[in-house]
C-alpha positions in Angstrom: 17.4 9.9 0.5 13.8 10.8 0.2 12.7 14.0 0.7 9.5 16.1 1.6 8.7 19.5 0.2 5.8 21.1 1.9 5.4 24.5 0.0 2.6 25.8 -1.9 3.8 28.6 -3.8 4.0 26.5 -7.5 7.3 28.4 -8.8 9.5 27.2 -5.7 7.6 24.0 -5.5 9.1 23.2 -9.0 12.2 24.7 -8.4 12.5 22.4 -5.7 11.4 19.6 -7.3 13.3 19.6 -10.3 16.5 20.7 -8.4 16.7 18.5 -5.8 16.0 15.5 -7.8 19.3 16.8 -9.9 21.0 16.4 -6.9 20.2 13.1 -6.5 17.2 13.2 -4.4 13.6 11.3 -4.4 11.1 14.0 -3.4 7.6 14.7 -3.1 5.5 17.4 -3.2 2.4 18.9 -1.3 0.7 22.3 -1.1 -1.1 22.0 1.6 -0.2 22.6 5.2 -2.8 19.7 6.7 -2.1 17.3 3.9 1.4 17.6 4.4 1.5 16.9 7.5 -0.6 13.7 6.9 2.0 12.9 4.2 4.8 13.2 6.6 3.0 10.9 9.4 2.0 8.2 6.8 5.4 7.7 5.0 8.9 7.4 5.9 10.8 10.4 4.7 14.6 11.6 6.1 13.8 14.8 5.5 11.1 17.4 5.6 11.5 20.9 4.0 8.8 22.7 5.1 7.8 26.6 4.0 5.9 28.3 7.2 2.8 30.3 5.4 0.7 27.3 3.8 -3.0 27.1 3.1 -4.6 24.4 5.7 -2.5 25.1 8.3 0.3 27.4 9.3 3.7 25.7 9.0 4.2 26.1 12.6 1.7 24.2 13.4 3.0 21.7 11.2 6.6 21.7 12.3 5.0 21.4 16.0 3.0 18.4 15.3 6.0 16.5 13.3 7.9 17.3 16.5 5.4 15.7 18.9 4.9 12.4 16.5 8.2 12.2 15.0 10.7 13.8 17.0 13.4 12.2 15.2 12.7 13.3 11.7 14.8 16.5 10.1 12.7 19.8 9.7 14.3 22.6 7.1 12.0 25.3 7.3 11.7 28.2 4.8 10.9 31.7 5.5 11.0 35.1 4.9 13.1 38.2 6.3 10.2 39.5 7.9 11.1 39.4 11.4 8.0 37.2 12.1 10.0 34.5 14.1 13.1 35.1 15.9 16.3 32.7 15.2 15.7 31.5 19.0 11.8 30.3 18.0 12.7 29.3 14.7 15.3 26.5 16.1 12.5 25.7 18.2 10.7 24.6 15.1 13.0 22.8 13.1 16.6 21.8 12.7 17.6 24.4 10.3 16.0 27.4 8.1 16.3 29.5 5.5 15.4 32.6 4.2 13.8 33.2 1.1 15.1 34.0 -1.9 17.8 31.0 -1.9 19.9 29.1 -4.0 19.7 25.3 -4.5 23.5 24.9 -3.6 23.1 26.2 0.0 19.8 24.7 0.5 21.9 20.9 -0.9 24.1 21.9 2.0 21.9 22.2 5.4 20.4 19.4 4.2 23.2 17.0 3.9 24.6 19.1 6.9 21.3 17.6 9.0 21.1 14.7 7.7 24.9 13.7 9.2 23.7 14.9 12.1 21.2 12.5 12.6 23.2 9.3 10.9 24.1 7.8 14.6 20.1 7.9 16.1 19.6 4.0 14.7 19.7 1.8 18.0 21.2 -1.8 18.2 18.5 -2.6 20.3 14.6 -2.7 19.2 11.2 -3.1 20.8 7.5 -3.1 20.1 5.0 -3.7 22.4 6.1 -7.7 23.1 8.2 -8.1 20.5 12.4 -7.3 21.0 15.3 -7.4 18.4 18.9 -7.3 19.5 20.2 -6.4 16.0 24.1 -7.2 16.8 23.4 -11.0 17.8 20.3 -11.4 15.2 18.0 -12.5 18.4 14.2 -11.7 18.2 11.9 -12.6 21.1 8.0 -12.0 21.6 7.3 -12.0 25.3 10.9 -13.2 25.7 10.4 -16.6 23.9 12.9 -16.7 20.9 11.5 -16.4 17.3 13.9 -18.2 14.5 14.2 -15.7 11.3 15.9 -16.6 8.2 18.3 -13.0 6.9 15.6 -11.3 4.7 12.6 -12.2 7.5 14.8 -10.1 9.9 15.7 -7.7 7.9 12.3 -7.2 6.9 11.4 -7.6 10.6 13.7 -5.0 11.5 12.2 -2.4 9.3 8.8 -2.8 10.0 10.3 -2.4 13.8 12.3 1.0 12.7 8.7 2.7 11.6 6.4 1.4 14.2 2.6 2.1 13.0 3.8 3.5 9.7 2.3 2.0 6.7 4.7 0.8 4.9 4.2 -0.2 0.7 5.1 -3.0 -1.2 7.3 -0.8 -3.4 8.6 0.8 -0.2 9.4 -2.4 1.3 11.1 -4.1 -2.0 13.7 -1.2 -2.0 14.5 -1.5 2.3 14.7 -4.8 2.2 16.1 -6.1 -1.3 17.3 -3.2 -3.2 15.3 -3.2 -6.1 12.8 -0.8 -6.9 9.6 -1.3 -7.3 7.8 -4.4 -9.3 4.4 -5.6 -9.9 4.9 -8.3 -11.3 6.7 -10.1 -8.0 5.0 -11.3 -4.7 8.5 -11.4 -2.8 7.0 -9.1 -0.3 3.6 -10.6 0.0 5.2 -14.1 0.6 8.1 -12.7 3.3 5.3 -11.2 5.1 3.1 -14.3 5.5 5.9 -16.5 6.6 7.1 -13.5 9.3 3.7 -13.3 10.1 3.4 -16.9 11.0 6.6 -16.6 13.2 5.7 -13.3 15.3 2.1 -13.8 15.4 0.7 -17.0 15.5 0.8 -18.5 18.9 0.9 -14.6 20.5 -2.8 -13.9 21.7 -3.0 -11.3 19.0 -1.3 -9.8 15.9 1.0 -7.3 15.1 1.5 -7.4 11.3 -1.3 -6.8 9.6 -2.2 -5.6 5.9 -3.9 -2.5 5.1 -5.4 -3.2 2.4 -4.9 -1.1 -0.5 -1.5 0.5 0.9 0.3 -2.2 2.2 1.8 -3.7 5.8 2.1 -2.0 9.2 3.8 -3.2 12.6 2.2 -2.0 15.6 1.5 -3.3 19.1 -2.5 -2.9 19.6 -5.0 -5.9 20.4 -7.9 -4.2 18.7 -5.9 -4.1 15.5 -6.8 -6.9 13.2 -4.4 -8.8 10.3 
């Protein structure tokens, strides 16, 4: 599970860091209210823990935005006994809190605790823009005329498909799709993307997958976007 810490007090930062990767976790790290929420728009995370007072803007602020861009993604947020926020407008924010100071055990638990929660949101059925995935009877379309995939095209089709517009790495991708971490010495990806690419896109008006160069591969549904 990867996680994202968006606190900028340094002492909790690395308590979190270090603890949560103990406990089995991947998680980055940002201090800044306005770059995290840019990290947590850009990359797929299954869990943000967000404290509320942050330099570049208010962890309300952020824990609204998430909300409006990725309502599906977990919020922990982290406060203080201050009586700034009542319980009712702090469950507004996020899917759990805690108050500061708090012990890495506890904290473990709400977040495995919200992650179950969310375990049943992935859907069967898929669509973006034209293109539709039926992921029970391995059927893809593109303005309803049937695309063949071999297993890894489709399951690599399928992710791109479960983060519309997010760009996804290479890195990213190798670890969705085949397990493995991350290696740059292999053009697996590269190569599954040109021959999906071929079998979405080609044929369709205009494309869908395209490279961003630099970062790596997004799926969206836009004709001013080009490959």
């Amino acid at each position: 599970m990867k996680l994202l810490v968006i606190e900028d007090e340094e002492d909790v930062a690395d308590f979190l860091r270090v603890g949560l990767k103990e406990k089995g976790f991947a998680v980055d790290v940002v201090g800044d209210g306005k770059e995290g929420l840019k990290t947590a728009l850009l990359y797929d995370y299954d869990l943000v823990i967000l404290d509320l007072h942050l330099p570049g803007m208010l962890g309300r602020e952020v824990a609204q935005k998430l909300r409006a861009r990725k309502p599906s993604l977990p919020i922990i947020v982290l406060t203080v006994e201050s009586g700034e926020l009542s319980k009712v407008e702090l469950l507004a924010l996020c899917d759990d809190y805690l108050c500061k100071p708090f012990s890495l055990a506890e904290l473990d638990a709400r977040i495995r605790a919200v992650l179950r929660r969310g375990l049943p949101i992935e859907k069967d059925y898929l669509r973006v823009g034209e293109l539709e995935m039926d992921v029970r009877k391995f059927r893809v379309a593109r303005k309803g005329k049937l695309v063949e995939l071999r297993n890894k095209e489709f399951v690599l089709l399928e992710v791109f498909m479960r983060n519309p517009g997010a760009v996804l790495t290479r890195s990213e991708l190798l670890e969705k799709v085949w397990g493995v971490n991350t290696d740059p010495f292999t053009n697996t990806v590269d190569v599954h993307v040109r021959r999906l690419r071929k079998k979405i896109d080609v044929g369709f008006g205009y494309p869908m997958l395209r490279t961003v160069r630099g970062r790596g591969y997004s799926l969206a549904d836009s004709r001013h976007l080009s490959s």
